[in-house]
N, C-alpha and C positions, 0 to 999 in steps of 0.2 A: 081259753084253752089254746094252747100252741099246735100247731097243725101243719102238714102241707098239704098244697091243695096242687092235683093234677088236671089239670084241661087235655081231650082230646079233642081232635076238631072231628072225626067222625066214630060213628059206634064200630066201625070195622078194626078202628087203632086198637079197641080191648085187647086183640088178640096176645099183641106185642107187651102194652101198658097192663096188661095182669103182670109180668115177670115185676113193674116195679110194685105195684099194687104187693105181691106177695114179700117181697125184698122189706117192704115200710112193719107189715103185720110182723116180719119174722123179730124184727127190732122192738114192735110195741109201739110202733111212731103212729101216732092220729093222723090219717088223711080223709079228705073230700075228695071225690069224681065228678068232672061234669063231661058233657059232653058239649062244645060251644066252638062256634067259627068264625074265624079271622075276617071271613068273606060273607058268611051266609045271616052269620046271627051275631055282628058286631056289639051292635047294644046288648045284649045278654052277656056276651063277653065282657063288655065295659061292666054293668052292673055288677056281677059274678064277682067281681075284681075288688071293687069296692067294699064290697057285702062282706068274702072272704076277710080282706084287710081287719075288717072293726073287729070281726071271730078271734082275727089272733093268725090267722096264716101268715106262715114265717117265711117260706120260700115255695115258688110257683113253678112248677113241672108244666111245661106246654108239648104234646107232641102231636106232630105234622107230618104229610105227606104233601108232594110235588112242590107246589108252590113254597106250600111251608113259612108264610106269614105268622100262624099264632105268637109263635114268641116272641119274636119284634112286636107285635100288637101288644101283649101282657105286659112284655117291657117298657113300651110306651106308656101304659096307664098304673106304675107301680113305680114305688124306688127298693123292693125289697126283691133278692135275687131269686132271678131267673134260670130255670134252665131249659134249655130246648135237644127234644128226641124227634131227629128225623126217623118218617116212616117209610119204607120204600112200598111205594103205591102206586108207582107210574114206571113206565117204560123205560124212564132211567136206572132202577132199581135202586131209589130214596138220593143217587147223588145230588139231584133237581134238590130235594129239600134237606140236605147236607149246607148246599150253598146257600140257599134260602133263609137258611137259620145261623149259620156262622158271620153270613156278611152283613152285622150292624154296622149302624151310624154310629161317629164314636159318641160317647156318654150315654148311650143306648144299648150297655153289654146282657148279652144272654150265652150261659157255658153250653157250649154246642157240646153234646155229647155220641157214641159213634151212631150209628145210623142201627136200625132194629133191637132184638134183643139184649145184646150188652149195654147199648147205649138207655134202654129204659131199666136195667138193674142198676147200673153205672148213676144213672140220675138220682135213682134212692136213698144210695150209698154218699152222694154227695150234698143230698140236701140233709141226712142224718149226718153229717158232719159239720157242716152249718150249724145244726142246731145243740150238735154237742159242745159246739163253743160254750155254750152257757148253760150245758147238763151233763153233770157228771156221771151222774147214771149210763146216760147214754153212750156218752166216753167211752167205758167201763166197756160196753158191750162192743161198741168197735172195738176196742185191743183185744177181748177175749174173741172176737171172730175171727180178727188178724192169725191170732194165735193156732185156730184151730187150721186155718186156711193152712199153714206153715206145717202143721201137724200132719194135716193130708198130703201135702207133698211129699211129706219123708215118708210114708207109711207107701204111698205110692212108688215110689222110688225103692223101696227096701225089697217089693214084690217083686223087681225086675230086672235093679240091677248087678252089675258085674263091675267089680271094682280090684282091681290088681294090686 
């Protein structure tokens, strides 16, 4: 089965990573959760990685706070794309792991996406477009969301405004 699989490095990031979690359901997309650390529980993350792989994970969601190693770690032990959600958990308010997760080595890319909430919808939406490369169904349902999104703006717009 085709899948992705999300890594947070702690059980506090749920808060954020439901908005993708609920993003993958509204598509129909199969995802894993783990909870696993770049720092604290590497080897679980290495295994995780591996184990994921042979199931069929197709693209890996890592999100981090401060530091924000995961996804350069995930990156490091995979050649199937990555993407990294900083979480703002530290007194920078996530820029610490904005930079953290943007600044790979080169041939070591992870799509940094923005930092909090948009950035863990944002990663759904992008690993569901990965995966539409090679499902039309899912295609399908991207254009028909594009559409509706399109739909809501005018409807939004028609309530308001003022047009000479």
């Amino acid at each position: 089965m085709k899948f992705v699989s999300i890594i947070i490095a702690s059980k506090n990031d749920y808060g954020i990573m439901s908005e993708c979690v609920e993003s993958l359901k509204k598509f129909g997309v199969p995802f894993e959760l783990i909870v696993s650390s770049a720092h604290k529980s590497p080897q679980r993350t290495q295994t995780y990685i591996k184990e994921a792989e042979a199931k069929g994970a197709q693209v890996f969601i890592a999100a981090s706070g401060m530091a924000a190693h995961l996804a350069g770690s995930v990156a490091a032990m995979t050649t199937r794309p990555v993407l990294g959600v900083p979480i703002d958990a530290g007194s920078l308010r996530g820029e610490d792991a904005l930079l953290s997760t943007v600044m790979m080595s080169e041939g070591m890319p992870v799509g940094t996406l923005a930092i909090g909430k948009a950035g863990a919808v944002n990663a759904a939406y992008l690993a569901i477009q990965i995966m539409a490369l090679q499902d039309d169904e899912l295609r399908v349902k991207l254009q028909e969301d594009r559409i509706s999104k399109a739909k809501k703006v005018e409807l939004d717009s028609s309530e308001i405004e003022t047009i000479l």
